[in-house]
C-alpha positions as CSV (number, residue, x, y, z in Angstrom):
1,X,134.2,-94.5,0.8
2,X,135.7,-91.1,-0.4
3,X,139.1,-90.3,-2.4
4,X,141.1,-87.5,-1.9
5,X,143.8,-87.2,-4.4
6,X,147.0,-84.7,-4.0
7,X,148.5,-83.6,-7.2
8,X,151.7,-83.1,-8.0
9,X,154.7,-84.6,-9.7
10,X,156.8,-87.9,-9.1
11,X,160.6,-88.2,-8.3
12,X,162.9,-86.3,-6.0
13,X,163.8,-83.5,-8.1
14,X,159.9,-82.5,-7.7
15,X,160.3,-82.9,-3.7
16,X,159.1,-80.5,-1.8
17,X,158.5,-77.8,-4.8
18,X,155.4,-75.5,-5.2
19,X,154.0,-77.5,-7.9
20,X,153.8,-80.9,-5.1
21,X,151.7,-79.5,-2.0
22,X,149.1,-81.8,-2.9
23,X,151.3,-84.3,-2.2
24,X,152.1,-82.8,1.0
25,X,149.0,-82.6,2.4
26,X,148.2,-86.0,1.5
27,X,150.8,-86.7,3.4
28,X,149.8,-85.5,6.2
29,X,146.6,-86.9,6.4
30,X,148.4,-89.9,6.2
31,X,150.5,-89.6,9.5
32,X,147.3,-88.5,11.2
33,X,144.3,-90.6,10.1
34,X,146.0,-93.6,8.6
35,X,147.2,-96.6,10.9
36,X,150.8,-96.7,11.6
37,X,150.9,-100.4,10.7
38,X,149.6,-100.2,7.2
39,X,150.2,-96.7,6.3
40,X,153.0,-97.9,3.9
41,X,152.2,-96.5,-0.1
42,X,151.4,-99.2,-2.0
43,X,151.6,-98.5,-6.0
44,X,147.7,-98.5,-7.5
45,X,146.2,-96.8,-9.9
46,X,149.4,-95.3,-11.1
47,X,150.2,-93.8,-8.0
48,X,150.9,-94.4,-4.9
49,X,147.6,-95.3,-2.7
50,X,147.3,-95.3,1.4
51,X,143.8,-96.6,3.1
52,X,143.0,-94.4,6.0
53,X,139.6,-93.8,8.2
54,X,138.3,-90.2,9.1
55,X,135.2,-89.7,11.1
56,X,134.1,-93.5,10.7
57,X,134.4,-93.2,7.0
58,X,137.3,-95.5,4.4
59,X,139.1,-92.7,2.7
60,X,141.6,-93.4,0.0
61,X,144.7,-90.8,0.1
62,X,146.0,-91.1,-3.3
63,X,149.2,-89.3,-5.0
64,X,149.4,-90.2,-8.3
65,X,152.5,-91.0,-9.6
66,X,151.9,-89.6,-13.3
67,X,153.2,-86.4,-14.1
68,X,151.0,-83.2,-13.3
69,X,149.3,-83.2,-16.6
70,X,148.1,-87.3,-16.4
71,X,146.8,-87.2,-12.7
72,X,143.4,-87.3,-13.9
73,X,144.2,-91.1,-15.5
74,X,145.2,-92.2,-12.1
75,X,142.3,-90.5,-10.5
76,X,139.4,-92.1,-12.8
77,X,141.1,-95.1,-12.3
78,X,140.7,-95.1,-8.7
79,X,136.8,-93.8,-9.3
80,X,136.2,-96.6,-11.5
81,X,137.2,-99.5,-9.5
82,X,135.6,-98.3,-6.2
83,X,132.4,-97.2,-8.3
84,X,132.6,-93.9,-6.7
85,X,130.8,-90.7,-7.6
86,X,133.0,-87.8,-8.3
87,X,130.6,-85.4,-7.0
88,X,130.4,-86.7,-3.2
89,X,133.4,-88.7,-3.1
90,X,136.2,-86.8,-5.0
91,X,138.6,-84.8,-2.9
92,X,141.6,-82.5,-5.5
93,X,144.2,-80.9,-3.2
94,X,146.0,-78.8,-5.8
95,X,148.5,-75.7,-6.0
96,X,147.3,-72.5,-7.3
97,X,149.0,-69.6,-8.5
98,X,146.5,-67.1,-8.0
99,X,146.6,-67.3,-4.7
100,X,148.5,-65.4,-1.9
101,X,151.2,-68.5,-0.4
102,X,149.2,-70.6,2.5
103,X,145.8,-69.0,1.5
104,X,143.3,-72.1,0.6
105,X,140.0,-72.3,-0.8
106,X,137.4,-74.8,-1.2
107,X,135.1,-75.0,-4.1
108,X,132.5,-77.8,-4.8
109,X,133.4,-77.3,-8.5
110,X,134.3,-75.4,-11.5
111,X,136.5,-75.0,-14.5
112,X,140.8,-75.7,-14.0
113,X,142.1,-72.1,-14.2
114,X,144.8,-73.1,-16.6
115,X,145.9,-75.8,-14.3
116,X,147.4,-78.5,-16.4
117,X,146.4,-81.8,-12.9
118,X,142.6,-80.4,-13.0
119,X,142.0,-79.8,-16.5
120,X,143.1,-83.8,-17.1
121,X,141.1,-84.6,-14.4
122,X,137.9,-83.1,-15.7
123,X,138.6,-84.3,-19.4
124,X,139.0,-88.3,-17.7
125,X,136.2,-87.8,-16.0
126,X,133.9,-85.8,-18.1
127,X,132.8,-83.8,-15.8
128,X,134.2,-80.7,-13.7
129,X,131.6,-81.1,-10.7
130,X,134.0,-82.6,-8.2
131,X,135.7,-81.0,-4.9
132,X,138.9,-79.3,-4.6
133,X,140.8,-77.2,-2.4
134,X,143.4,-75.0,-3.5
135,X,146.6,-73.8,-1.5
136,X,147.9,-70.4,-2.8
137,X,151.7,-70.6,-3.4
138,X,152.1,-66.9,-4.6
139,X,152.2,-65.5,-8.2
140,X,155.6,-66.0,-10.2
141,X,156.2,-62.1,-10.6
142,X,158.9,-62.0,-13.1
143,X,160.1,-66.0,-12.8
144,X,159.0,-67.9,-15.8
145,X,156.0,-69.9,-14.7
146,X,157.1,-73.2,-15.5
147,X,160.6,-72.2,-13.1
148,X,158.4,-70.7,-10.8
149,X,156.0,-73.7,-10.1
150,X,158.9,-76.7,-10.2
151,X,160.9,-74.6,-7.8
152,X,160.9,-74.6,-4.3
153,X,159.8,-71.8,-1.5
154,X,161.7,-69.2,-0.3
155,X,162.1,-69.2,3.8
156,X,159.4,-66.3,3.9
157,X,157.1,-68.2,1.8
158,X,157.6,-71.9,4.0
159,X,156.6,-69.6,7.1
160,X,153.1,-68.6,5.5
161,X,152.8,-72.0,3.8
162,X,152.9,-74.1,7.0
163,X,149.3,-73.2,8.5
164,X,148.1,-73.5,5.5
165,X,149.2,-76.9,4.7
166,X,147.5,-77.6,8.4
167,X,143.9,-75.9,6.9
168,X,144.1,-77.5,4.2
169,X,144.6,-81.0,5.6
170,X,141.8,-80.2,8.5
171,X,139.6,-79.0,5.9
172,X,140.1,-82.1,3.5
173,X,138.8,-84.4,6.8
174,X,136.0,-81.7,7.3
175,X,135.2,-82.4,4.0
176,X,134.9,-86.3,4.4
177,X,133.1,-86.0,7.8
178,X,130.3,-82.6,6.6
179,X,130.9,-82.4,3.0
180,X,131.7,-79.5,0.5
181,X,129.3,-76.9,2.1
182,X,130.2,-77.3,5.7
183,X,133.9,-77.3,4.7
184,X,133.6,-74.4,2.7
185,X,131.4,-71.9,4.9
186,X,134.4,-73.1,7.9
187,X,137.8,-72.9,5.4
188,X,136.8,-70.0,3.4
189,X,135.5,-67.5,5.9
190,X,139.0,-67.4,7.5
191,X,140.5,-67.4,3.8
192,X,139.2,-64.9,1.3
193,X,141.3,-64.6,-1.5
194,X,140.6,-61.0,-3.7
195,X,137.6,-62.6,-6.5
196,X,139.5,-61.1,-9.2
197,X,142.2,-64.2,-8.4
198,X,139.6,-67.0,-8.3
199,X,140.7,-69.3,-11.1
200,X,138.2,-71.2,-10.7
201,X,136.2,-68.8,-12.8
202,X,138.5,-66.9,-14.9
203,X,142.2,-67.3,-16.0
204,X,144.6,-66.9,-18.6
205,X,147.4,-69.7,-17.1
206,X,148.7,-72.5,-19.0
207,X,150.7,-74.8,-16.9
């Protein structure tokens, strides 16, 4: 069984705003692996919980319904109860700043960049060596952050998100068929963000 978790923030104020493409892509791998039948949310785990199958495999698709900076309690929820192991069956879809908008990249672990959703996550877990996929929704410029990231895209910036919201959902079911590796040498060879921007490895962003 594998979990893949989109972060973002509950209520319709928060629909559709840079801060929620987790959600989206969740989403979306809900209208295309889950069964029509049963592919109604149910509330678990503080959040909002859909069973689907990809590749032959039970995958959980889980938005939790926390705010950004409490995801990880719904996350090590869901991890606890199924008995998983974050390191093979953790999937974090998650918005990133640092990022030109629609770019993705993979990473089979690492520090949160300032990023409020992965820093909980890693401090309910205790550990940082789980998989996420980052979807670039451009840098604020001169917007306050906190604006910037609860607002929602311009026209241009929809156009360039849209592919990669498709990536990032085929890479997530790359993911639970090949794992990290195989999902990373096929997403990120046709996404290569400048290194400088990784936040992974280096950032100054408080969100």
């Amino acid at each position: 069984m594998k979990l893949v978790a989109g972060l973002g923030n509950p209520g319709p104020e928060y629909d559709r705003t840079r801060h929620n493409v987790g959600f989206a892509v969740v989403d979306r791998l809900a209208r295309r692996f889950a069964d029509p039948a049963t592919a109604v949310p149910r509330a678990k785990f503080s959040g909002l919980l859909v069973e689907s199958v990809i590749a032959g495999e039970k995958v959980l698709l889980l938005k939790p319904t926390l705010y950004m900076n409490r995801s990880g309690q719904s996350i090590a929820e869901a991890i606890r109860f199924y008995k998983l192991d974050p390191s093979t069956d953790l999937l974090v879809i998650v918005d990133d700043i640092a990022l030109p908008c629609g770019l993705i990249r993979l990473r089979g672990d690492g520090g949160g960049g300032g990023h409020n959703g992965l820093g909980d996550i890693s401090t309910r877990l205790g550990s940082s060596s789980w998989a996420r996929c980052r979807i670039g929704i451009d840098p604020p410029g001169r917007i306050p952050q906190k604006d910037y990231v609860l607002g929602r895209f311009t026209p241009e910036q929809q156009e360039a998100l849209e592919p990669g919201l498709e990536d990032a959902t085929s890479a997530a079911a790359c993911w639970v068929e090949h794992g990290i590796s195989k999902a990373m040498n096929r997403f990120n060879r046709r996404n290569t963000p400048d290194e400088a921007n990784d936040t992974d490895s280096k950032s100054t962003q408080v969100r």
